[in-house]
C-alpha positions in Angstrom: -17.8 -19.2 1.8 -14.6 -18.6 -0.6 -12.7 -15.8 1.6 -10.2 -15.7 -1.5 -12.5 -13.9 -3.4 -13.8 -11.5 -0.8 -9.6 -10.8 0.0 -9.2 -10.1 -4.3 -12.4 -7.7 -3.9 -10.8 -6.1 -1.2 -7.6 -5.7 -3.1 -9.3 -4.6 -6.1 -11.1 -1.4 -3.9 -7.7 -0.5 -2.4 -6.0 -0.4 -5.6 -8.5 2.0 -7.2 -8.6 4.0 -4.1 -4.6 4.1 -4.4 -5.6 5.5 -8.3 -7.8 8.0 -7.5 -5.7 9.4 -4.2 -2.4 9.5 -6.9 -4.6 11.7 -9.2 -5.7 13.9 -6.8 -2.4 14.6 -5.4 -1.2 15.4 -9.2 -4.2 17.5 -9.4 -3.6 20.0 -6.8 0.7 20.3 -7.0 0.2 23.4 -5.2 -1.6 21.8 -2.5 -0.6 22.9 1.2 1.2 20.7 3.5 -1.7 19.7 5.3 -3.3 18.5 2.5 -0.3 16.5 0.8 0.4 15.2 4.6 -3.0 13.9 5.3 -3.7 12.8 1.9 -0.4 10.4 2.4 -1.0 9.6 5.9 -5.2 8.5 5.2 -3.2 6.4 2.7 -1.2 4.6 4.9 -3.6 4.4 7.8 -6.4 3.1 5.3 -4.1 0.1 3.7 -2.5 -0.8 7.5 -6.2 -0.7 8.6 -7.3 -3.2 5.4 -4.5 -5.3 5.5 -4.9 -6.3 9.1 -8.2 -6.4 8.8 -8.1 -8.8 5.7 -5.6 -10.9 7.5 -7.8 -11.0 10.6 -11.0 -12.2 8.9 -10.2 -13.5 5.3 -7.3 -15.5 5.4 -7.6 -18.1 7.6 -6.2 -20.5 5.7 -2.7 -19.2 5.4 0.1 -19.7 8.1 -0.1 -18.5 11.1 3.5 -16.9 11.6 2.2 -15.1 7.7 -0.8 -13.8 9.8 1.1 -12.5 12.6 4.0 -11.1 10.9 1.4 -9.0 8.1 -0.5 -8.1 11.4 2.2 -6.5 13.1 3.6 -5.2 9.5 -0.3 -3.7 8.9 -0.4 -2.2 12.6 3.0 -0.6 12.0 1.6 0.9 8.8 -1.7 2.2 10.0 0.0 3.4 13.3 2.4 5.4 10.9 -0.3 7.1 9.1 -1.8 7.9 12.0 1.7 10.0 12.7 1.6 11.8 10.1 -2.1 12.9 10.7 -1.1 14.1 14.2 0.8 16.8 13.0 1.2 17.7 9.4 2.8 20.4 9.2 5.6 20.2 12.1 6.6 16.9 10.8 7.2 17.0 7.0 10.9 15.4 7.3 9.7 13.0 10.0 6.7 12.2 8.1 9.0 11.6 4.7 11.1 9.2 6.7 8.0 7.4 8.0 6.7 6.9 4.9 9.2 6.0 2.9 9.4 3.2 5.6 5.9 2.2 5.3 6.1 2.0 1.8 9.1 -0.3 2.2 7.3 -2.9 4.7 4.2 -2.9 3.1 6.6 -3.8 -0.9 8.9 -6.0 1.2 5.6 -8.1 2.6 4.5 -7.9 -0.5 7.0 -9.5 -2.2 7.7 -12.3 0.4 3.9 -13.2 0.5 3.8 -13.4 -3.4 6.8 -15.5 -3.1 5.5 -17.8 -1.2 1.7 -18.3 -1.8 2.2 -20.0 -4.8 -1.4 -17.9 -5.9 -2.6 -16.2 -9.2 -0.9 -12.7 -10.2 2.4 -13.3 -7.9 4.2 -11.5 -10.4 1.9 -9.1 -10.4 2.3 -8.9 -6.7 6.0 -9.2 -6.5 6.6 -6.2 -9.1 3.4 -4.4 -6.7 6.4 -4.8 -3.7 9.0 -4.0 -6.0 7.5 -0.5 -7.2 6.5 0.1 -3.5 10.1 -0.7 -2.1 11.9 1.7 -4.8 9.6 4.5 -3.9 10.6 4.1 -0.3 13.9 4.0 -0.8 13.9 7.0 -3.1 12.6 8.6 -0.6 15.1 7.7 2.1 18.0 8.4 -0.4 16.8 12.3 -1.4 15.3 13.3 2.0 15.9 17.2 0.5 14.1 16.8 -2.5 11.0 19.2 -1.1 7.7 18.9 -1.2 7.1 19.6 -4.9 9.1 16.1 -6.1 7.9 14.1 -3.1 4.2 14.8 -4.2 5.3 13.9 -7.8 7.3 10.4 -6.7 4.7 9.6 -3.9 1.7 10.3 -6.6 3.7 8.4 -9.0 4.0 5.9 -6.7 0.7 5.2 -5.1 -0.8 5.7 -8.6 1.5 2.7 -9.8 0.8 0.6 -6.7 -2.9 1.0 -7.0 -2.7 -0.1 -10.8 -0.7 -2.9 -9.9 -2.9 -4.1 -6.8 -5.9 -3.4 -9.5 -4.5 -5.8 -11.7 -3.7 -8.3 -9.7 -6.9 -8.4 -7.8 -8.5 -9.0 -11.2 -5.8 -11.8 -12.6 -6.7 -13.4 -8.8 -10.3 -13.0 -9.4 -10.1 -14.3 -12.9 -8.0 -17.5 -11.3 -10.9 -18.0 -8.5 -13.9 -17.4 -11.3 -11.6 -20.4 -13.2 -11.5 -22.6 -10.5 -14.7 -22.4 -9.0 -16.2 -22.8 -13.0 
């Protein structure tokens, strides 16, 4: 069974889930805090949760200290958005903080797992990592910014991540269709 094009699939979903969360948080700008917060932390318990999940059972082939090192990265994701679902609305500048710092793991992994795999769409992949480490830091740099432009850069930002994991999921299924052909 070709896992590669099971983990692009996989990719593919994420991304337009990414999309569609990004519109929806444009969509309701006056949105409470428990919304924003839970919207944001599903987001980042949903794409630790994949990722390890993907690395667990569909990429078997790749090195092991890559599997362990995207494991403890994904369970350090999905534990954060599982932080911010806890308590929304007493921990709006902890959950900033925690997911600007998500974002930045999951675009640094990103980016050194493009760099090295050698596979279809790694540029696709490393800008992916880039876009997701610039919104981190962003984050990190204006922690006062308030709720209205975090919504704005976070929406921006997990809409542009999900187009980018879109697109790269369909340049690596496009790659897989070409090989297998």
């Amino acid at each position: 069974m070709d896992h590669s094009r099971s983990w692009h699939w996989a990719r593919l979903v994420l991304g337009v889930a990414a999309v569609v969360l990004g519109i929806v948080a444009f969509s309701w700008p006056e949105a409470t805090l428990r919304v924003v917060g839970f919207l944001f932390g599903l987001n980042l318990l949903l794409m630790g949760v994949t990722r390890m999940l993907l690395l667990l059972f569909y990429a078997p082939n790749h090195p092991v200290l890559y599997r362990v090192l995207g494991i403890l990265l994904s369970l350090l994701v999905a534990i954060v958005g599982l932080l911010c679902l806890r308590n929304i609305v007493a921990s709006l500048a902890l959950m900033l903080v925690l997911v600007a710092i998500g974002w930045m793991l999951d675009g640094l992994a990103e980016i050194f797992v493009s760099l090295g795999s050698g596979r279809d769409g790694g540029g696709w992949r490393i800008g992916l990592g880039i876009v997701t480490v610039l919104a981190g830091i962003a984050i990190l740099v204006w922690p006062n910014i308030g709720l209205t432009a975090f919504l704005f850069i976070g929406a921006t930002a997990v809409v542009f991540v999900g187009l980018l994991l879109v697109i790269s999921a369909i340049s690596g299924l496009r790659g897989a269709r070409t090989v297998t052909a």
